[in-house]
N, C-alpha and C positions, 0 to 999 in steps of 0.2 A: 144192540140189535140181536134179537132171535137168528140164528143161523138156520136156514130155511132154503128150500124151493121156491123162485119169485113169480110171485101168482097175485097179481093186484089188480089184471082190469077182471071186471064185470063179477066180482068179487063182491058178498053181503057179508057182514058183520056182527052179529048179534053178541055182545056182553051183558052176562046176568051177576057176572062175579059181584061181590060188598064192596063197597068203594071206604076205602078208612079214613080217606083225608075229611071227608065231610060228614062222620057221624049219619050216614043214612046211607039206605041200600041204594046202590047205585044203579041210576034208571037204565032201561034196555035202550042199546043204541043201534036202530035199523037201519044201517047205512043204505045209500043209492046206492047203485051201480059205478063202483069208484071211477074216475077220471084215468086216463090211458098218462103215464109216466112219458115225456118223450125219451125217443128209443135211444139218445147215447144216457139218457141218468136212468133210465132203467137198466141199459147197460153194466153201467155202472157198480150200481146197485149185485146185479149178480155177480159180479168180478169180486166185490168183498166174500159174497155166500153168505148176502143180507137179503131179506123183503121185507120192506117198510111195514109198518105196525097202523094198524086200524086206524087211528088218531093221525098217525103221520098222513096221513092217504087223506081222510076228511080235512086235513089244513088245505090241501089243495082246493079244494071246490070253492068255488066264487061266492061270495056274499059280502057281509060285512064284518064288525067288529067279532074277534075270537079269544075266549080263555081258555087253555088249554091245560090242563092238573093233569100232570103224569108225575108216578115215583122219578126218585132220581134214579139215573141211569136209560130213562126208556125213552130217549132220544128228543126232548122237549126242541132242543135247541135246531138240529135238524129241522125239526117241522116247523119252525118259523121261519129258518130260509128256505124253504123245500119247495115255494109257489115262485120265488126269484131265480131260484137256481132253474128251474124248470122252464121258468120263461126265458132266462138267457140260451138254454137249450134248443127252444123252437124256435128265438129269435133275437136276434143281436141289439140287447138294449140303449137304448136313445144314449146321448152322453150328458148328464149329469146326476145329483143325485137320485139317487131308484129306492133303498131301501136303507131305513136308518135303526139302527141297532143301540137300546137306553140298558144299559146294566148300573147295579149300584154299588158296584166292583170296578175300579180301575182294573184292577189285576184280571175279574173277568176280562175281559177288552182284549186286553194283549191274549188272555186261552182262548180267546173266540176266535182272532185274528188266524193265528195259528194252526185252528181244527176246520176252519174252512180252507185258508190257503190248498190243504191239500184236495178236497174234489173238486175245486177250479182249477186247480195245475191239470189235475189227470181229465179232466172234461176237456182241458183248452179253451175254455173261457174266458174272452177276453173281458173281465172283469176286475177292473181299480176298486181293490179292497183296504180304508185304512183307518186308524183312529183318532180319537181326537178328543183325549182329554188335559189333566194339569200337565200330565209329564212330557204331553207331544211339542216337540219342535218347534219354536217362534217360527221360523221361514215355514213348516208345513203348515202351520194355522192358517198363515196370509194366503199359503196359495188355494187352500181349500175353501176361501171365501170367492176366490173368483174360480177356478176350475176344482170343482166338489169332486169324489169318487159316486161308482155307482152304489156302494155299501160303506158307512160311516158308520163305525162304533165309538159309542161317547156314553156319558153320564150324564143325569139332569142338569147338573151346573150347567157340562159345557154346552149343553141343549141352552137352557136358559143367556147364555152370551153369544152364542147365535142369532138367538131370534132378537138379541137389541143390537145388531150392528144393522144400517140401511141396506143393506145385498139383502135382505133376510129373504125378503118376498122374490128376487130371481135364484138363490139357494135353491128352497124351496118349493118352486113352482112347479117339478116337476115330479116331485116325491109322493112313491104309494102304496109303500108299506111301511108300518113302525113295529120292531118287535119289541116290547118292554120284558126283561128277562129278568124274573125272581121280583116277579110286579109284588107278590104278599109279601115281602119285605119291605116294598116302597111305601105301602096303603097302609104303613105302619107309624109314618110320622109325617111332619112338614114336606120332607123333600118328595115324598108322593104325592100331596098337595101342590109343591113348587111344579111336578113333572106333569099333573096332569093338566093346569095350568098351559104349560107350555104346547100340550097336544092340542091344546083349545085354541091357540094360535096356530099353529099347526093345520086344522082341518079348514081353519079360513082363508089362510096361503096356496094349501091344495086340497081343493070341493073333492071328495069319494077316496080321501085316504080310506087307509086301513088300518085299521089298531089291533095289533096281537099279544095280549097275554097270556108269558110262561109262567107256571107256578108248581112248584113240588109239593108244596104241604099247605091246604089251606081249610078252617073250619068252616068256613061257609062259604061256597061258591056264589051264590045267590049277591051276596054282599061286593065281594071283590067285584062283578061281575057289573055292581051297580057302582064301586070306585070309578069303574073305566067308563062312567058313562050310559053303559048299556053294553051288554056283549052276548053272542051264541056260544055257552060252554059245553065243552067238547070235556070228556072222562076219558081219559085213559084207563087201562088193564092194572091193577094198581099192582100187580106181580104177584114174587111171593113171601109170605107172613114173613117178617124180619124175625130171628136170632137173636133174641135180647135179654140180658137177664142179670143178676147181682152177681160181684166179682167175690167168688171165696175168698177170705181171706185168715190168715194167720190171726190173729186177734180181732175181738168186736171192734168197731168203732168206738172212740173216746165220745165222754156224755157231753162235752160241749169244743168249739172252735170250730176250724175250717183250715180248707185246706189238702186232707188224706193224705199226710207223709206216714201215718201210720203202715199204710199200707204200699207203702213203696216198692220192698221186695215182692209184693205180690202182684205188683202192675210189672215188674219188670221182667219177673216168668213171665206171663203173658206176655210181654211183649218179644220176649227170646221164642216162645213157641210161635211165631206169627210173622209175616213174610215184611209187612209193612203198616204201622200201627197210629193213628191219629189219637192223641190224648188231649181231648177237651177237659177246659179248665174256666171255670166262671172269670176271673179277673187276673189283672195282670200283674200283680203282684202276688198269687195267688200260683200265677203259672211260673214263674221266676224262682218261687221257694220250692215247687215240686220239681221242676226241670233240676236242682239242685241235689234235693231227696233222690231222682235217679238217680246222678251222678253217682253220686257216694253209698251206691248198693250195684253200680255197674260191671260189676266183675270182671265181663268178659270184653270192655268196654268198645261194647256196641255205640254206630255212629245217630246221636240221636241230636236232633235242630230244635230251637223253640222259636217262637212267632206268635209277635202279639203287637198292636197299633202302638207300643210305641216305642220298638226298633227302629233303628233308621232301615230306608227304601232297601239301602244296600245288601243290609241282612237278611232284611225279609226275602228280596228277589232271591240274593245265594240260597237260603234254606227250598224255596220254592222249584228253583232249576235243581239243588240235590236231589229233591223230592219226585221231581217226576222222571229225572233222568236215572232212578232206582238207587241211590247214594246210602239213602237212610232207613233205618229201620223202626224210627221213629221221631214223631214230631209233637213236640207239647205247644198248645195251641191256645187261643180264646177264639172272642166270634170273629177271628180276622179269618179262621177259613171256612166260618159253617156255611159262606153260601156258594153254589154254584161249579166251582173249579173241579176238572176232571184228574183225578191224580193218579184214576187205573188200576195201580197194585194194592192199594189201601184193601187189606183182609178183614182190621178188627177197629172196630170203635171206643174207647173208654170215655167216659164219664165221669170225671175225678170232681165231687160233690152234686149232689140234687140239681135237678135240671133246670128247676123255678117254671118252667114252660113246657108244658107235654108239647108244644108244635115244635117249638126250638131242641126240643132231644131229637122227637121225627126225623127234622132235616138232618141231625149230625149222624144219626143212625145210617143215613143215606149217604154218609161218604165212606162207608164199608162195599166194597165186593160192589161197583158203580157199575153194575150188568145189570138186564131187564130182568133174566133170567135166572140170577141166584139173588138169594136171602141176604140182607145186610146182616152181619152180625158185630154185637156191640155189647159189653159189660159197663157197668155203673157202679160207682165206688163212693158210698156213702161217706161223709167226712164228721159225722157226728148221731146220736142216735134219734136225734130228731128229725133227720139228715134219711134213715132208715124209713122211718113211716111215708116221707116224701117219695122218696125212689119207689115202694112198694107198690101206693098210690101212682106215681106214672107208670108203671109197669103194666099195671091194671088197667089204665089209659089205654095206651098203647093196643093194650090186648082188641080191647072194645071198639077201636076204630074210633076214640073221641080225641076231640082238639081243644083247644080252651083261644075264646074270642065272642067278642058279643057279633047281635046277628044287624045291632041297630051300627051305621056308622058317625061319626062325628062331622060337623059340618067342618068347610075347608078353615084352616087359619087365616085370620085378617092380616098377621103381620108378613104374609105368604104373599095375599095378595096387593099387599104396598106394594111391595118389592116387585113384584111383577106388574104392575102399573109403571113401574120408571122404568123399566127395564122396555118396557114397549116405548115408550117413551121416547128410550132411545133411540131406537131405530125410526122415529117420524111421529109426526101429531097422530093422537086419538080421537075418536068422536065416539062417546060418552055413549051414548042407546046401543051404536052397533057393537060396543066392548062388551058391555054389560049382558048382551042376549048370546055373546059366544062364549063368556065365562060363566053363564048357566048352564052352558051345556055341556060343562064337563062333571064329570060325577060328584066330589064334592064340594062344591060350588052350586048344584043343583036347588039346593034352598035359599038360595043368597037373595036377602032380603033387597030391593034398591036405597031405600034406608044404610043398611052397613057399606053399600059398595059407595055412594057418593061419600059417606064419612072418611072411608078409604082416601076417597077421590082428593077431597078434602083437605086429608094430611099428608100427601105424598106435594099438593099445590101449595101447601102456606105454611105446613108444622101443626096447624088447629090451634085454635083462640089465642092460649098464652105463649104462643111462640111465631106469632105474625109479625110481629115487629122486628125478628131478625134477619136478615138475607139470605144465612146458611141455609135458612128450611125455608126460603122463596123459590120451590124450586118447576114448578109448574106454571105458564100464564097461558088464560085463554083467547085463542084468537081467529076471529073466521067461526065461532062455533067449533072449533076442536085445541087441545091441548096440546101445548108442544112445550120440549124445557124452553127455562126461562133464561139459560146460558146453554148452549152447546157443550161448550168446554165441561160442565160438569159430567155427562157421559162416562167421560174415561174413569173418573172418580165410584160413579154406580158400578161399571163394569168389574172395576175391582175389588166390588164388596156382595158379588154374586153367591148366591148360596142361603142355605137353612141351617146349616150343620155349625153350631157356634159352643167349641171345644175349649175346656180350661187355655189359656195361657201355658203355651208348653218350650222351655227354651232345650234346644242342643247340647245336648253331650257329647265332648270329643275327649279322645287319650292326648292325654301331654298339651304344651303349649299352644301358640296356633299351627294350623294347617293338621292337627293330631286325627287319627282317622275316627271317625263319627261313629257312635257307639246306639243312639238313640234321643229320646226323646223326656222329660218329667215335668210335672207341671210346676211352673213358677211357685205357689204357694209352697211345695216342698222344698225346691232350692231356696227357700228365702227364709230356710229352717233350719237350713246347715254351717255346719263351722266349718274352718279347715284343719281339715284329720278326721270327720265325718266320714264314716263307709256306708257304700249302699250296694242294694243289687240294681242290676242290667245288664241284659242280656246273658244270663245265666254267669255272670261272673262280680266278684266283689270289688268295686274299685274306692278308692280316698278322694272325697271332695277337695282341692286343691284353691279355685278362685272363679268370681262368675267376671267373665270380663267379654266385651261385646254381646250381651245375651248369650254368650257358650259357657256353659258348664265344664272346665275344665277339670280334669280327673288324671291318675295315677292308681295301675292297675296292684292290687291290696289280695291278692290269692287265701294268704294264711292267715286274713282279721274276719273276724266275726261282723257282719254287717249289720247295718242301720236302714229297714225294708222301705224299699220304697213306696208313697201311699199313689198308686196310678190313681189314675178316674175310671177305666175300664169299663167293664160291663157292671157296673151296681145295682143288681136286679131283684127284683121284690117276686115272691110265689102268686103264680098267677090266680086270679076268682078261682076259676073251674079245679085248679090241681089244692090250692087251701082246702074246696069243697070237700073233695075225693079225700082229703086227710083226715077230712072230722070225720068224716062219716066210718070211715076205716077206724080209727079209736073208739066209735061209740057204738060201734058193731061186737061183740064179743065175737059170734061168729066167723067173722072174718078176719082173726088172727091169728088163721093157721097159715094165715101167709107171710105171717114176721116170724123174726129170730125168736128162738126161748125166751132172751135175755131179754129183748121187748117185750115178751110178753106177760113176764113178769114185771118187767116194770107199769106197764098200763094197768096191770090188774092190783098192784100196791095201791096205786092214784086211787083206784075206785075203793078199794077200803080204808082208805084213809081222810080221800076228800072224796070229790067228784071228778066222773072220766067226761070233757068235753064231748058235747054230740050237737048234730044239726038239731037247727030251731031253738038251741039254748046260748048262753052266755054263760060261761062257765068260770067260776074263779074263786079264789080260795085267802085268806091270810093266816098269818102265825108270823111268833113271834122269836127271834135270836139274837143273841150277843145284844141285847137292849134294846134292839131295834123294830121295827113292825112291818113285814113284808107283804104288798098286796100281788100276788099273780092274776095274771085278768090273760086266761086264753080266748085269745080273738081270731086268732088263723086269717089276717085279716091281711099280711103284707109288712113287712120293713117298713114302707117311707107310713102306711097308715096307722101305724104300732107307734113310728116313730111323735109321729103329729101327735096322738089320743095321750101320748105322754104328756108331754107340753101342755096340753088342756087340761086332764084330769088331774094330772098335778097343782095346775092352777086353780082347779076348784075344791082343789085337797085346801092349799090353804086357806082358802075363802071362810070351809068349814074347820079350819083350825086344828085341822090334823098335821101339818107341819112336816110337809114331804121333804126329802132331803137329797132324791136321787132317785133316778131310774134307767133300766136298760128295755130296749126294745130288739125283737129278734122277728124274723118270717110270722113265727107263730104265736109269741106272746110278747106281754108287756109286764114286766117288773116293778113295783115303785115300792123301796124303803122311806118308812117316815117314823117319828115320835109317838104318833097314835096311832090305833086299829082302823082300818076301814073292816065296817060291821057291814055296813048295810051298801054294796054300790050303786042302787038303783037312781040315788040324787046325783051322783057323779056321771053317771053315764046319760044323764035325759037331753038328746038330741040339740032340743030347741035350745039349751043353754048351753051346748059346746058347739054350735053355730054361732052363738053369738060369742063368744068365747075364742072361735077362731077367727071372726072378722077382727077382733080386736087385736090378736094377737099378730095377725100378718098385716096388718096397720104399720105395726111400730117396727117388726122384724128382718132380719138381713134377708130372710128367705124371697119377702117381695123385692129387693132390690136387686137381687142377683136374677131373679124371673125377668125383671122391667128390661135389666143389663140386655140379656138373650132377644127379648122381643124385639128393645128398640135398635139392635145390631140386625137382626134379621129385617125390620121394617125399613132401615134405613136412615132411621134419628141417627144414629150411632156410627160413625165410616173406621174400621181398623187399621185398613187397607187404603193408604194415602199414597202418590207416587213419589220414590227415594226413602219412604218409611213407613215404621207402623206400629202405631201406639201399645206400650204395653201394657200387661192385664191392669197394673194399679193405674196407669193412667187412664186407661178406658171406665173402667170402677169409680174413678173420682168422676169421670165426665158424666157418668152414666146418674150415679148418686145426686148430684147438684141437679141436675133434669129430673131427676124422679123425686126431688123435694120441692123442687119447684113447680111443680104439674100439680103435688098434691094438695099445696098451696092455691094456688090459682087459679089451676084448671082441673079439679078433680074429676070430672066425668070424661076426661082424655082421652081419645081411643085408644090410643097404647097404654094407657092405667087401666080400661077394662077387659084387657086382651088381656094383662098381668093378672089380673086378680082371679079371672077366670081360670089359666092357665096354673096359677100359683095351687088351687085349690084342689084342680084335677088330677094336676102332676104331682108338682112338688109333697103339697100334702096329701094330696089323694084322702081329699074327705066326700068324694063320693063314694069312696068304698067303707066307709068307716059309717055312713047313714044305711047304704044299703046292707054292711054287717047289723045296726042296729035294728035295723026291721025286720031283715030275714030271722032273727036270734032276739025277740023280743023279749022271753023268759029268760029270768035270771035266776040263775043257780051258783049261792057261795055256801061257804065254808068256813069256820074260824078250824083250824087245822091245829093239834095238839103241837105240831113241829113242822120243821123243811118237808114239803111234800115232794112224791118221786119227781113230778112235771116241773117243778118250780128247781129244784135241784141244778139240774143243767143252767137256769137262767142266772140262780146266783153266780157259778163258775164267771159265766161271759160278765157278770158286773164288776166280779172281782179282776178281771183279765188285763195285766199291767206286763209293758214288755218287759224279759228278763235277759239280761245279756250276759249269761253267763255258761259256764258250759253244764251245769248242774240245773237248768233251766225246765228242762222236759221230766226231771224227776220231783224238783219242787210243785209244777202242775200238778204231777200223778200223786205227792200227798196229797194237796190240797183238792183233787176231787176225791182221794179215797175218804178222807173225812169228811167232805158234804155228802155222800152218798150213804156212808152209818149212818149220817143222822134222818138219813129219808128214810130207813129203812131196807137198802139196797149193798149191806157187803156182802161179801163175796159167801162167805159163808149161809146167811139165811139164806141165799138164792140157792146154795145147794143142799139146804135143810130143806127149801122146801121143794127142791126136785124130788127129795127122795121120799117125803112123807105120803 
């Protein structure tokens, strides 16, 4: 809050300032005559030496659905209770629930909890504020199904096992408001589909709710706005310009990896000049090997925590209460803290690798200096020089007030709306029309053919065709004209396989024998890779695989061994359309490298004497030949997983034509393929219609569909994990999963869960929608037979050659082996200072 004189009735409004989060000037907002605060929260209000902010003030006024986009810091979460607290104010609210509070943060819940307790203490408010997610209390669950609070903070799951218990409808009969906090994170996958779902139950429980969306960073308002259904958005003052910019450093960046332990000592002066420091880090083994790199350049050994999903609760919570209770001076992170939570003291942001996401930097940006009033300030730390054109590109983002996100949205998931079919289910019969016309009226659901929802209907009733004959999936009969289960007792079974969120197989890590104290979390497929005497990291420390006994991972702490990293699941995250765009277009611009390093600049400008410098509207790609072999570079800027797929394909038509590919790497920005022969001409290899046909065949036969089918039919509910006294683990659930998905393909090929897979398979996994819309946008094709290793291709060989070394001579055998790929691009150290000086 602006520290101010409180001046709010009879008070107009006008904002002309540029709104950033949505890429367009932000419209003039003519406020009425603001609504009169009652007199003890305007009180209030003055005792801090606050007055509420334009946007807080219009939350109050009556109507309906709200999106409300303010920066972080400028009191979003206030203004979604600021019409309840108000009204408790003027009048003493009914007893049950009043207003229900959805975050997609457990850990929000408990901050929320927390930052209101205190203006209901000092108001004297008699207001029952409590939560109710996984972590709450068996006896508090039961009692808040029959005596509710008037304020509930929960997440969509536990939203979603509410509304399947019978109380639902006296719950909720009196409920009328929902805030949904950090909704552009929800509207970003299934569980925002699962949640808005849920409101759709919701507004037919209680007629003239009110739906409130908070949001910090969003590219189109218009879109999220139609996520909710429908909503009146409200723009916030978007503050002032953030503080953002590249971290100097002691040496360039290396031409290929990840990671930035190069730049250790230079994150760590920063962080010694800086009150309190958040160090974002793409993944989680990624933050576990820098949380390390500080260590060991810590000098003065400052108190610094790391935090990433998969610590146990216990760490994460200790790091969190250090954190806000001013303990640490810094925290190496992933996305377990970019959203929401208010930490206060946090001064500087870093960035330790390319962001992949101009809106996911925004938000992290936003955990600097959490006031309306000051600048967030935040440095970015490239991890590679590929790594450099990205950062430069968001930067330039950033500047521009652009987001990256399309403006069209996707329709809701089917395997969304099984699961929410039984889930009502629970709670009492359905009748079929009037379901169907309140699940259209939630935002994505809006399209929903009646065709797809009775298919739904269909297989949530019987399994579909080739699975009517079993009992297990009889699980709906109609009677009376409405649907009710076809056992009761199965309930409990649905209830415990609530949720969209379907996570690797991850067993327990503990110190020493049993009862040893719990260290974290790794997924099965890497404990089922270890021996014992195995080292690995967790939790910033090295410990020795010892024995897996009860699904615990038991371990012995290994300080002075070299470790064996551990491969998390973490954030695996591909550069997004808009920020690849903003790359090419920055390489194929001369002009506009006066915004990179020398060192880049000369390396971009070798490429174009030698081959070709990638630019929008072309396909750019180059070969030559080394060490016997024939290397094709194919720059696509197109994404990881769509680099990854176009390998598999192109390869596959490599050999068709007899070129006899033998390997490839894929990276953000390009794809690699060594073979026996030259690719001369790649215009046969890249022709759409026949790597569509190309990739139906290939995800036919491939693990990839089966691991997609795995997710779907756990989400739809084929699939139960969560059985009572057990629950199946990853390879059992994989075998059950497999024998169903060979069996459907057999049998029942047109399955609803086989065409949710293959959809899903195409979009996600391989993401060959992006790889058709890179072919059409970049229909010209520009190659090369290149005399030698060209500068762009250089970095990719590194990454193909890239084999762990476990030795302590490790990081110098790298550094030959790129100083020799780099002479032979034309890139040692000397030309580049021959031809500085010429």
């Amino acid at each position: 809050m602006r520290k101010a004189a409180l001046a709010i009735a009879a008070a107009r409004f006008t904002i002309l300032r540029p709104y950033p989060c949505t890429g367009l000037p932000m419209p003039a907002l003519d406020l009425a005559p603001a609504p009169d605060l009652p007199a003890p929260l305007a009180q209030w209000f003055a005792a801090q030496g606050w007055a509420p902010h334009a946007h807080q003030i219009q939350m109050l006024q009556a109507g309906g659905n709200r999106l409300l986009i303010a920066p972080t810091g400028g009191g979003k979460t206030l203004a979604g209770f600021l019409p309840t607290l108000a009204q408790a104010c003027a009048d003493a609210l009914p007893s049950g629930l009043h207003t229900l509070y959805v975050s997609p943060l457990k850990a929000l819940t408990h901050d929320i909890a927390r930052n209101l307790a205190r203006p209901v203490a000092e108001l004297r408010l008699n207001l029952r504020i409590e939560d109710r997610t996984g972590d709450t209390a068996a006896a508090l669950r039961a009692r808040q199904r029959v005596d509710p609070p008037h304020i509930l903070l929960t997440t969509p799951e536990s939203l979603a096992l509410m509304l399947s218990y019978p109380e639902a409808p006296r719950i909720f009969a009196g409920l009328r408001r929902v805030v949904v906090d950090e909704i552009h994170a929800l509207a970003e996958s299934k569980r925002g589909d699962h949640l808005m779902l849920g409101l759709a139950r919701l507004h037919s429980l209680a007629p003239g709710l009110q739906v409130v969306g908070l949001s910090a960073t969003v590219e189109s308002s218009q879109r999220l706005a139609r996520f909710m259904g429908g909503a009146e958005i409200v723009l916030a003052d978007p503050g002032p310009a953030p503080d953002i910019s590249m971290l100097p450093t002691r040496a360039p960046p290396p031409w290929s990896g990840a990671g930035g332990a190069y730049a250790a000592r230079d994150v760590m002066a920063a962080i010694e000049a800086a009150r309190l420091t958040l160090v974002f880090i793409n993944t989680r083994a990624q933050a576990e090997l820098f949380f390390q790199a500080l260590w060991a350049v810590n000098e003065r050994n400052l108190p610094i925590g790391l935090h990433h999903g998969s610590l146990a609760r216990e760490a994460r919570r200790k790091v969190e209460s250090a954190m806000a209770e001013g303990q640490l001076r810094a925290v190496v992170a992933t996305g377990s803290l970019d959203l929401g939570l208010d930490w206060g003291d946090v001064d500087l942001v870093l960035q330790i690798g390319a962001p992949k996401n101009i809106k996911r930097l925004v938000q992290r940006i936003g955990r600097a200096n959490h006031r309306y009033d000051m600048p967030s300030r935040a440095r970015i730390v490239p991890a590679n020089r590929f790594e450099v054109l990205e950062c430069v590109a968001a930067l330039q983002a950033v500047a521009a007030g652009e987001l990256d996100g399309a403006d069209d949205m996707d329709g809701g998931a089917l395997d969304v709306l099984c699961q929410h079919l039984l889930c009502l289910a629970c709670a009492g019969p359905l009748e079929a029309d009037a379901l169907f016309e309140a699940i259209t009226r939630s935002g994505p659901y809006a399209a929903l053919q009646r065709a797809e929802f009775d298919a739904c209907l269909d297989f949530v009733a019987t399994g579909g065709y080739a699975l009517r004959a079993y009992d297990r999936w009889q699980r709906l009969v109609l009677r009376d004209g409405r649907w009710q289960l076809r056992d009761p007792r199965a309930a409990r079974d649905i209830r415990m396989n609530i949720g969209t969120i379907v996570a690797p197989e991850l067993l327990s890590v503990r110190r020493g024998p049993r009862g040893g104290a719990p260290l974290g979390e790794i997924e099965e497929s890497f404990a089922a890779s270890l021996r014992p005497g195995d080292t690995f990291l967790i939790g910033g420390q090295t410990v020795r695989y010892d024995r897996l006994r009860d699904m615990v991972v038991e371990v012995t702490p290994q300080p002075a061994r070299m470790p064996k990293i551990a491969v998390f699941n973490g954030l695996k995250m591909a550069t997004s359309t808009e920020l690849s765009a903003r790359v090419l277009a920055l390489i194929g611009d001369r002009s506009a490298w006066a915004a990179l390093p020398k060192e880049c600049r000369d390396w971009l400008d070798l490429q174009g004497r030698i081959a070709h410098l990638p630019r929008s509207g072309t396909m750019t790609s180059d070969s030559f030949e080394r060490g016997g072999r024939w290397y094709f570079a194919l720059y696509s800027f197109a994404g990881r997983n769509a680099n990854q797929t176009m390998g598999l394909l192109v390869t596959h038509r490599m050999e068709g034509a007899g070129l006899a590919p033998l390997g490839f790497v894929a990276t953000d920005y390009a794809l690699l393929i060594w073979s026996l022969e030259p690719v001369r001409d790649p215009a046969p290899l890249l022709d759409p219609q026949e790597l569509r046909i190309g990739l139906q065949d290939w995800l036919a036969e491939n693990a990839v569909m089966k691991r997609s089918f795995r997710a779907v039919a756990t989400v739809a509910g084929l699939i139960q994990r969560n059985l009572p006294g057990q629950r199946k683990s990853g390879k059992q659930a994989t075998f059950s999963s497999d024998i169903l998905y060979d069996t459907l393909r057999k049998y029942d090929p047109d399955h609803l869960l086989l065409r949710i897979t293959r959809r899903e398979a195409q979009r996600g996994l391989a993401d060959f929608g992006r790889i058709e819309e890179m072919l059409r946008a970049r229909g010209k094709i520009v190659h090369a037979m290149a005399p030698h290793v060209t500068p762009l291709a250089a970095p990719l060989l590194l990454e193909a050659g890239r084999i762990p070394i476990r030795a302590s001579g490790a990081e110098r055998v790298l550094e030959e082996e790129a100083a020799r790929m780099m002479a032979e691009a034309g890139l040692t150290l000397e030309a580049t200072e021959a031809k500085s000086g010429a």
